[in-house]
N, C-alpha and C positions, 0 to 999 in steps of 0.2 A: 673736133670742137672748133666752133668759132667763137670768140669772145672782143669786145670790146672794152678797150681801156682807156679810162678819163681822168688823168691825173689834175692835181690840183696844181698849178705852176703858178709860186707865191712870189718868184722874183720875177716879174714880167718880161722882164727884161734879157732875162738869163737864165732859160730851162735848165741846163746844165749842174746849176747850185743850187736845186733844187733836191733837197732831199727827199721828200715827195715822189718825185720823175726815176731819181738813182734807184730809189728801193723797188720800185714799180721792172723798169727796165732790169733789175737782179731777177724779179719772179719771171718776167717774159724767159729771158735768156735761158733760166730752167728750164720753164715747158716747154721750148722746141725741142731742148736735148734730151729732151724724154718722149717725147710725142712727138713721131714723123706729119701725125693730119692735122695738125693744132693750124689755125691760124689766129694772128692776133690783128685787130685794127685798133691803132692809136686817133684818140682825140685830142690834138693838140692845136694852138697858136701857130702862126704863120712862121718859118724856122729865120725867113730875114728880119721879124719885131723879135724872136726868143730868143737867137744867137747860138742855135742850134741843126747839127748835120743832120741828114738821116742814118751816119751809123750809131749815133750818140741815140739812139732808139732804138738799133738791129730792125731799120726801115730799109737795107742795105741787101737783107735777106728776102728771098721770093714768098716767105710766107706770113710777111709781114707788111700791112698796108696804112701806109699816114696818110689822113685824113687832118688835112688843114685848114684852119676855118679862125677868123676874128672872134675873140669871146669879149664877155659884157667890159664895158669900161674901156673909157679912154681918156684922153688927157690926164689932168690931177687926180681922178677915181679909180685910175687904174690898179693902183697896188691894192686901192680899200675891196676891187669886187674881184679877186681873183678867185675867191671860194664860192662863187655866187651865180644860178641858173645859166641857163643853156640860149646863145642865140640863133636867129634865126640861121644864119649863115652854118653855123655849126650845125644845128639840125638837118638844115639842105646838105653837106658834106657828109653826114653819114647816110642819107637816102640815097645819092650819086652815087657811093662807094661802096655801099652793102646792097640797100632794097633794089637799087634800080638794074641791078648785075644779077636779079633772081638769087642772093647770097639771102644768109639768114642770121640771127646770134643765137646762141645756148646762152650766151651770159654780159653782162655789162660789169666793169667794178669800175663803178662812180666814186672818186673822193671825194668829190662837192658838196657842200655842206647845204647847200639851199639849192631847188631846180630839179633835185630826182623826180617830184609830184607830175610836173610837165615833162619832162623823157620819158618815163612810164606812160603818162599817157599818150603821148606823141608816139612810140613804139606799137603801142596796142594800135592805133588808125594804121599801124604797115602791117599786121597779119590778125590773121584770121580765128582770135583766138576763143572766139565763141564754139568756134565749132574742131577743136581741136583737144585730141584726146589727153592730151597732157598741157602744162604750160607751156607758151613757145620759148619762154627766156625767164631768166632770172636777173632780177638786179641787185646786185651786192655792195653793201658800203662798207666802204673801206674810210673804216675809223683813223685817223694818223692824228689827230690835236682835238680830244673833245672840248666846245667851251664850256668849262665849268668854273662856278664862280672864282677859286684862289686862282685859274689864269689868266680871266679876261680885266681882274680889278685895275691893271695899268692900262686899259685901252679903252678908248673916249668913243666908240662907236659898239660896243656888245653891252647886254645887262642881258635879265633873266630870260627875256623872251627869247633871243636868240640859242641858249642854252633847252629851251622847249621844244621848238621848232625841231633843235638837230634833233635831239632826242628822239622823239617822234618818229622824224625819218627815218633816224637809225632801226627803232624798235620794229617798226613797220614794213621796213625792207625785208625780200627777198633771204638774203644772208645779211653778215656781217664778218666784218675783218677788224677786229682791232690791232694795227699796229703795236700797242703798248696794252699791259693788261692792267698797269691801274687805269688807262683811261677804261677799259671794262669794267671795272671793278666801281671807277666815278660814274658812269652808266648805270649798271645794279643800283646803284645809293642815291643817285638824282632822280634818275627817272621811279622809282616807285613816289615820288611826292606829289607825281598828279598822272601816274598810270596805277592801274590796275595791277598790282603785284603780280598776278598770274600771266600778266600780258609781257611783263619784264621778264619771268621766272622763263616764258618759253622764248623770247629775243635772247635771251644767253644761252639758253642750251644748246643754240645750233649756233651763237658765235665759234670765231677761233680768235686766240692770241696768235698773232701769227709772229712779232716778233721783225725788226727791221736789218736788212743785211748788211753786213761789213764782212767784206773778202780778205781775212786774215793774212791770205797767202799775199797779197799783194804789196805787202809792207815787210818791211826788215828789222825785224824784232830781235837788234842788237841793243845793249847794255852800255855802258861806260863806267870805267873801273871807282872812280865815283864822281858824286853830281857835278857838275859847272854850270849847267844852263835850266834853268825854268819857263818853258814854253809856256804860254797863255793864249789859247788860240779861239775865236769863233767872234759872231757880232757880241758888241760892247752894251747889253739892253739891260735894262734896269733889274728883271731878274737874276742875270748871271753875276750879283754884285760885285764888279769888278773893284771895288775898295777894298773892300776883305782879300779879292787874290793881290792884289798891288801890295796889301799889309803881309799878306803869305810871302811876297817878293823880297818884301824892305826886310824882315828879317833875317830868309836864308843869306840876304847880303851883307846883313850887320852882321851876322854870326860864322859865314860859311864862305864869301865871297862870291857868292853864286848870284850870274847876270838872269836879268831876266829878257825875254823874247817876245811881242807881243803880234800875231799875224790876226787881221781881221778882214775879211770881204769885204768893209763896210769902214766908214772913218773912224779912227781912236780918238776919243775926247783929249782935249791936249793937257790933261791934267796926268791923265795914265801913262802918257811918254814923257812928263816932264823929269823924274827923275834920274838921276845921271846913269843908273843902273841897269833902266831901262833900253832897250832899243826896239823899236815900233817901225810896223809897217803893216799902214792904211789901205788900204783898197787893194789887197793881196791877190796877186792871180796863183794859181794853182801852181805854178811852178818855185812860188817863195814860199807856200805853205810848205810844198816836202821837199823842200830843203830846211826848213826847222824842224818837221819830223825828224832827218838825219839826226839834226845837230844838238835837240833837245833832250833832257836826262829823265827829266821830272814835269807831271802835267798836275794841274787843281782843276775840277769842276765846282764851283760855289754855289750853281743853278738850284732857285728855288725849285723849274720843275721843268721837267721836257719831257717830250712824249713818248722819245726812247732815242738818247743823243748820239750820233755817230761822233763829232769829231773828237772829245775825249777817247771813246773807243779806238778809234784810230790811233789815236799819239799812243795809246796802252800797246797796242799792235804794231809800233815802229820802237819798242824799246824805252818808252818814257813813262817811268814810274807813275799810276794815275792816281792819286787821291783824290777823294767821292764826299760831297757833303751828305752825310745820313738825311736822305727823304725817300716816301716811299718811291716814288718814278725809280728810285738803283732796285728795288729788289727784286727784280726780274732781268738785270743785268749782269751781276756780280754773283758768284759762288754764295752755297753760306757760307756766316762767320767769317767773312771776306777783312781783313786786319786793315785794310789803307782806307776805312770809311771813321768819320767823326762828321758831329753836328757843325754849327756853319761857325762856330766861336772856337771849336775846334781842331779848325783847320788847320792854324798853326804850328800849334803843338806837336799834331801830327805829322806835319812837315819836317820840323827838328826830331821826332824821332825815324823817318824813313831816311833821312842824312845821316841821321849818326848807325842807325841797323840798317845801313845799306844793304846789304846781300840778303838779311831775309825782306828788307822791301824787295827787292827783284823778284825773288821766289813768290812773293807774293802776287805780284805783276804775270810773271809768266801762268801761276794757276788761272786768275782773270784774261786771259789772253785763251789760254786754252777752251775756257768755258764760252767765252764769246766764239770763238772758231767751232764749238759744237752746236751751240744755240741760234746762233745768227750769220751762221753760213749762209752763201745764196743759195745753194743746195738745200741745207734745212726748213729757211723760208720758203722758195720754191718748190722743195716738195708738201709743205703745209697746203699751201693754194692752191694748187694743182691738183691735191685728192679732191679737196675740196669742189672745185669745179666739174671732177669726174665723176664725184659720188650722184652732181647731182646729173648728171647726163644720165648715167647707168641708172636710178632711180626714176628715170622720167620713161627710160626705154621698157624695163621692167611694167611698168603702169598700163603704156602703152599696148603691149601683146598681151597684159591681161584684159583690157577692152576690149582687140580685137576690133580695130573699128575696119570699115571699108577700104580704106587706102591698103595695109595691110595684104588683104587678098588679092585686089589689083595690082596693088606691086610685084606681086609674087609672080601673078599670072604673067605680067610682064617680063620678068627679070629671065623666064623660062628661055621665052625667044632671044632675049639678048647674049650678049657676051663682051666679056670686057668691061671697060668705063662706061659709063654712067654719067652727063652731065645735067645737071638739075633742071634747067631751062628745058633740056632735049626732054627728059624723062616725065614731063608736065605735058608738053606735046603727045607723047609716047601711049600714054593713059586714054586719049580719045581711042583709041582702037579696043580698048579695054571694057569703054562703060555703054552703058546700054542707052543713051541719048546720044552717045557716038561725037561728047563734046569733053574736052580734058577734065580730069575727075576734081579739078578745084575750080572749075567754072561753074559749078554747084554750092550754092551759099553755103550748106551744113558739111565741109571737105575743107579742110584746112591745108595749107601748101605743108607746116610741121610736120602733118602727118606722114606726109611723102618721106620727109628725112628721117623719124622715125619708122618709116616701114622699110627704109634703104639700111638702117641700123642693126634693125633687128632682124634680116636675110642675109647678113653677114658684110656688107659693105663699110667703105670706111672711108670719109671723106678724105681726099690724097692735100689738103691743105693750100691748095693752090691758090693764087691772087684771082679775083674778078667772079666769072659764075663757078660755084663752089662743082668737082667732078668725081663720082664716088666711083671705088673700084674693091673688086669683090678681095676678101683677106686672104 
């Protein structure tokens, strides 16, 4: 399989923090270790504006090709258009990288919220896919933040239409991937208010929740015989109300003596570091984050909503008690009956009582630790995706030899004489000796170059995953 990946990179600055990018790079890192002919081609920003390597992609590995290209926005728009269409630059870097190397895709997974309309069609002018017995590719969205109304109410550039638009896209794609299953489940409930129920009813039956990864094993999911420290970690945005965790703070310290920790990516408003309690640090690089993973006992999430939050999971996976404000976004995170969740007035209370039942908070902690290391393994994710992608190859090839179309038989005739690899440029060539105008069998308007790939599929070959022109070799 070849596939193309377009993640959404919402810090422009910094692919790396991008949750987006990490979850994406967990699924790649699966498929190669399960599929020897997999190739993946990344679409990304140029790695000297993103502040990113190529192993920070596994662009390191042979079977994987970055494709680097300026996307929409620059100057002061640039953080507003990161979820936004495709340019040109970018479209020409994956025609250089794929079309013009005679490579081809099985599949695209686009996170972009606006733009799939022109890729789709910009893909369709690279094959041939009138005269081809199956689809040449699939585009699949990859749902990670739908805007629906309770998320976009703080931000001065989304309202309904925007919320349409995705919709639509989403409905009308290819597949779908939802990250998080209530944003599925906000799909199901918005989009019937101006689609067709039966047009929603079959956009979800071929969705997946797929579920975002966190590498449990990665962390050191030690305890402390009891609390001292109350981590507070992520950006400081109007949903995550940081007054309520600052008030979760002020009492474990009136009552318990317990400091609090405050790590953010991003500035801390100086109201949240001002108490003496407190110790803050602003513009955190990764190496002061886990070091408060270490040192921290006890974590609060107070988020109104996110679309399946890693870094709470993380502090729960380094040993820090996590308590969860009850909304739906936890219930596809947490066990049932999960005891460390209360409403957002809550949270306190709750706090005082995981200090004073320490050990079954922990116990409780480690069941949630466990359930995230089953459900949001990169393994679990990545093998979600990965059937996915496979089912629909195998379902394309099946179609294919029920047609029966011409390529097909030429290929067969051909593959007789040969021996060995197979490479797709060569094997286009190869076909003129084959058809009876004695000119290669896709210089014929109604012959699709696809079918060549599906005729190399289904004789048993298997694309060996290599960079540049794709070379199939018999299994």
């Amino acid at each position: 399989m070849r596939v193309l990946v377009v993640p959404e990179v919402y810090r422009p600055r910094d692919a790396t923090a991008c949750g987006t990018l990490r979850d994406a790079v967990a699924w790649v890192g699966r498929w190669l270790d399960r599929d020897p002919s997999l190739h993946v081609y990344w679409l990304l920003p140029p790695r000297a504006d993103a502040a990113y390597e190529r192993a920070d992609v596994l662009a390191d590995r042979e079977r994987v090709t970055l494709l680097e290209a300026e996307p929409l926005g620059r100057g002061p728009d640039r953080d507003l258009l990161t979820d936004t269409g495709y340019t040109t630059a970018q479209l020409e870097a994956v025609r250089e990288g794929i079309f013009e190397v005679d490579a081809y895709l099985d599949a695209v997974v686009d996170q972009l919220r606006s733009g799939r309309f022109l890729l789709y069609k910009w893909l369709l002018e690279r094959v041939d896919h009138w005269a081809a017995s199956v689809r040449p590719f699939d585009v699949i969205a990859n749902v990670h933040d739908l805007q629906v109304p309770f998320k976009y109410r703080y931000c001065s550039y989304r309202n309904d239409f925007q919320m349409h638009m995705e919709c639509c896209a989403v409905a009308f794609a290819d597949g779908r991937w939802f990250t998080a299953d209530v944003d599925r489940r906000q799909f199901r409930e918005h989009a019937r208010e101006f689609l067709r129920p039966e047009v929603v009813d079959r956009a979800d039956a071929d969705a997946l929740s797929i579920g975002s990864p966190i590498d449990v094993d990665a962390f050191e999911e030690t305890y402390a015989s009891e609390p001292r420290t109350l981590h507070l970690a992520g950006s400081m945005w109007s949903k995550k109300n940081v007054d309520r965790l600052l008030a979760v703070g002020g009492r474990l310290h009136e009552r318990y003596g317990v400091e609090t920790v405050l790590t953010s990516m991003e500035a801390i408003p100086p109201a949240a570091s001002a108490p003496e309690w407190v110790t803050a640090y602003p513009n955190a690089d990764r190496a002061t984050y886990e070091r408060a993973l270490r040192e921290g006992d006890l974590a609060v999430c107070a988020s109104e909503y996110e679309t399946m939050a890693r870094t709470p999971f993380e502090q729960a996976a380094s040993g820090q008690v996590l308590l969860l404000r009850d909304e739906p976004w936890i219930d596809e995170c947490v066990p049932d009956d999960h005891p460390l969740v209360a409403p957002l007035d809550g949270l306190a209370d709750l706090a005082v009582t995981a200090v004073e039942g320490w050990e079954e908070a922990v116990a409780a902690n480690r069941r949630l630790v466990e359930y995230v290391a089953r459900e949001r393994s990169p393994a679990a994710v990545g093998d979600r995706t990965y059937d996915d992608l496979r089912r629909r190859v195998e379902r394309k090839r099946r179609a294919h030899e029920a047609a029966s179309p011409p390529a097909l038989e030429v290929v067969a005739r051909l593959l007789s004489d040969v021996e060995g690899a197979v490479p797709l440029d060569a094997l286009v060539e190869w076909t003129a000796d084959y058809t009876e105008d004695g000119r290669p069998l896709t210089a014929a308007p109604d012959h699709a170059f696809v079918d060549l790939v599906y005729a190399l599929r289904s004789l048993g070959y298997a694309d060996a995953g290599n960079p540049g022109t794709p070379v199939f070799r018999p299994t």
